[in-house]
N, C-alpha and C positions, 0 to 999 in steps of 0.2 A: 141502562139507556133511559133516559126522561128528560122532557125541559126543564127550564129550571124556574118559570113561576107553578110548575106543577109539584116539583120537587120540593119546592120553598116550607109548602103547606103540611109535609110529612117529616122533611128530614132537613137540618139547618149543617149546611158543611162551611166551617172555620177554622180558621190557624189558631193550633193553641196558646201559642205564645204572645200572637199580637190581637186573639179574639176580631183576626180580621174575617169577612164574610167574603168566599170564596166562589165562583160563577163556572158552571160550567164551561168550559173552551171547546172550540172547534179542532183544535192543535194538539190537545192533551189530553188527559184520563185524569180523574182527580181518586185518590188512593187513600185509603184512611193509614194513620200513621203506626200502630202497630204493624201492621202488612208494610209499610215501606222499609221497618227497618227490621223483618225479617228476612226480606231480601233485601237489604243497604241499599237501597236507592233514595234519592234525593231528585230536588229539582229537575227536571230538566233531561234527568236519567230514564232511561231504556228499560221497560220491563214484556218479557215475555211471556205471555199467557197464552190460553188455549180457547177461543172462542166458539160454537157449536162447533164442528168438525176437524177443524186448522189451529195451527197456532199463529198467534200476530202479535207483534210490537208494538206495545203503548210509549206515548213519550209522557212523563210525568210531568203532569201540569199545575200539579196543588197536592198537598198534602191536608187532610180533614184530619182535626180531630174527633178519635171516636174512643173507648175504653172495653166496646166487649162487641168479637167480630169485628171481620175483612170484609170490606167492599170497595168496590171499584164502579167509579161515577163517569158514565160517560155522556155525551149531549149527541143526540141524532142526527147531527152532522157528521161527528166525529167518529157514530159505530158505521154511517154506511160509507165513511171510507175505508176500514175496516173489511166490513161484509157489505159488499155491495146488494147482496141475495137478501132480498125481503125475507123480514124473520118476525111471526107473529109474536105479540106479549104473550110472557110465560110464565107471568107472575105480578099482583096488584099489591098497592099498597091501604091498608084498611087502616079507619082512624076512630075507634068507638066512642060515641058519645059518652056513654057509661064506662069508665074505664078501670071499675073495681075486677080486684082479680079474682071475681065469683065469676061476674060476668062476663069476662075473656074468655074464661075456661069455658062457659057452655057455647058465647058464639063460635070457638074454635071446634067444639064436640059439632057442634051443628053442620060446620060448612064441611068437615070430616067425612059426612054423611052424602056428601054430593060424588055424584061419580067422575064430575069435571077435575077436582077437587085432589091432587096429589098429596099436597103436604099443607101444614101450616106451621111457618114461625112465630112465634112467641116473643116479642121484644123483652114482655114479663119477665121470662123465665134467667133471659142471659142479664136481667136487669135483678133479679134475687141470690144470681148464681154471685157474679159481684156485690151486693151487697152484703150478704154473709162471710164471702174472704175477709172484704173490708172490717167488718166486725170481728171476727175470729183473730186479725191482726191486729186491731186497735186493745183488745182485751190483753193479746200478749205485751203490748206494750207498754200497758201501765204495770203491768206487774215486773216489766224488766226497769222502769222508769222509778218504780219502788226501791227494787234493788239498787239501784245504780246510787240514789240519794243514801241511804243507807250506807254501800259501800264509802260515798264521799266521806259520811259523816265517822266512821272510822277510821279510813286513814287517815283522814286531817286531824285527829283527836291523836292516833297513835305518835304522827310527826310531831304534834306540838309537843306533848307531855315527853318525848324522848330529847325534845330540842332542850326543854326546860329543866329534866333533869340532867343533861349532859354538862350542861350550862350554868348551874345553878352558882357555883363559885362566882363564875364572872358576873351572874348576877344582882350580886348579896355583893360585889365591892361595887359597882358602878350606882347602887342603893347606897353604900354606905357614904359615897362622896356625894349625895345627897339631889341624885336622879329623882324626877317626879315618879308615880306608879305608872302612869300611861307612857312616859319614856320608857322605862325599864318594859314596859309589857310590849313595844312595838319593839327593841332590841329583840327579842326572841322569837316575836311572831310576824317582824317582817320579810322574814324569811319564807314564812307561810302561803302568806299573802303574795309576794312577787311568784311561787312555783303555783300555786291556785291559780292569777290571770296567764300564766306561760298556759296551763293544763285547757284554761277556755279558749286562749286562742287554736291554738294545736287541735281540742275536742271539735270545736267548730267547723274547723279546715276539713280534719277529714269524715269528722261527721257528712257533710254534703255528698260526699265522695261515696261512704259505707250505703247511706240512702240510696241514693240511686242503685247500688250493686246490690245491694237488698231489694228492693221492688222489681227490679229486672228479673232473679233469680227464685223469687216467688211466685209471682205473674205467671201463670199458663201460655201457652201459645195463645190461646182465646183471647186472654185478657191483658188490661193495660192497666198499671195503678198512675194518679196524676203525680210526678216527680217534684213538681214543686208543692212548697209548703208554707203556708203563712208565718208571718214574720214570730210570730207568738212561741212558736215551735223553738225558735232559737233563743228568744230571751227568758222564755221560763228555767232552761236547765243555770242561767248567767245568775237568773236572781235567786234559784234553789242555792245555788254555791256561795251568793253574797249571804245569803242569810244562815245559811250553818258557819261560817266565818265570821262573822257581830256575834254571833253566841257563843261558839268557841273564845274571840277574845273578852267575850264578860266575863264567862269561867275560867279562864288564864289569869286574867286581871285581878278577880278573887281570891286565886290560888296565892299567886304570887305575892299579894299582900300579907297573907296567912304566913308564909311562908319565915321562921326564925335565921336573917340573914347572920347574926353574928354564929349561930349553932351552924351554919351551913359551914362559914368560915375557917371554920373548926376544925370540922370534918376531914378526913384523908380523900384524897384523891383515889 
């Protein structure tokens, strides 16, 4: 319960998606967005809570983004129609000048010390609690992101060199009627190249798809990871793939010059 030029100065409640600035209502409760979709509410939607002694129904008025902890924003019109029964403040919001984490921790040790004094929350704490997931994930990611280029760079190594020896016949006569080398090397490796862009569209698609099911499934009930990702995230895996594919067809293109087309000719099937 608070107004909201008082609330302004502590806590900013926004849509995530459109960074819009959200105002308390007289009509609704406004809900931070992990807590809305662990109970699936939306808009406009019904939610039941339990306020000192009773339970009562909010109508959701806004959805806040938040990423660590549930709250629920209400405007003092809105809680005493609620609870009509005057209910004294049971809890302040502190804003330290100093806001190193030496100094948190002893004005928290301090005000501990009051007998008024029940509890103190720590925004710190839920704020180091996520950034170490966040870290602990980003770690595992370059080393799956390792892998994964690695992996590309293998199979598209192993498909060419099987394309090219499969093929080598048909190679050495479309040479011998007197193909340039870069014809002859896109006959074999544009095969490559069309199943590499199929692999980035498809990777793409459901990459978006895995992200989300991934952060969801990691995520604590506490916390929220931000599901969108700047555009970088997508174009970096497109130009790792363009760029093992320029080297692969140099060393194809090498190969294949090397290559004795009348001895291949030869050869038994």
């Amino acid at each position: 319960m608070a107004n909201q030029p008082q609330l302004n100065d502590f806590i900013q409640l926004r849509q995530r998606q459109t960074k819009e600035q959200l105002n308390l209502s007289d009509t609704g409760a406004i809900v931070t967005e992990k807590l809305a979709t662990l109970y699936g509410v939306d808009l406009g939607d019904q939610l039941t809570v339990t306020l000192e002694d009773h339970s009562v129904t909010l109508t959701v008025a806004g959805i806040s983004e938040l990423y660590a902890g549930h709250y629920i924003y209400l405007s003092e019109a809105y809680y005493e129609k609620l609870q009509p029964k005057p209910s004294p403040p049971n809890g302040y919001l502190i804003q330290l000048k100093d806001q190193s984490p030496e100094h948190i921790k002893e004005t928290a040790a301090e005000a501990l010390k009051q007998h008024a004094v029940a509890s103190v929350v720590q925004n710190t704490t839920l704020e180091m609690a996520l950034t170490k997931t966040a870290d602990s994930l980003s770690a595992v990611m370059l080393v799956l992101i390792a892998l994964s280029i690695l992996l590309a760079v293998v199979i598209l190594y192993n498909l060419t060199t099987i394309n090219v020896a499969e093929c080598i016949r048909e190679l050495s006569t479309i040479k011998v009627l007197g193909f340039h080398h870069k014809e002859v090397t896109l006959y074999i490796y544009r095969e490559t190249i069309v199943l590499s862009l199929a692999g980035i569209m498809l990777g793409l698609g459901e990459g978006v798809y895995l992200h989300r099911l991934l952060l969801n499934m990691i995520a604590s009930p506490s916390l929220m990871f931000q599901p969108q990702v700047a555009l970088s995230v997508y174009l970096t895996p497109v130009f790792a793939i363009a760029v093992i594919l320029i080297v692969l067809g140099v060393l194809i293109n090498r190969r294949l010059r090397q290559v004795d087309m009348l001895e291949a000719l030869k050869s038994l099937e």
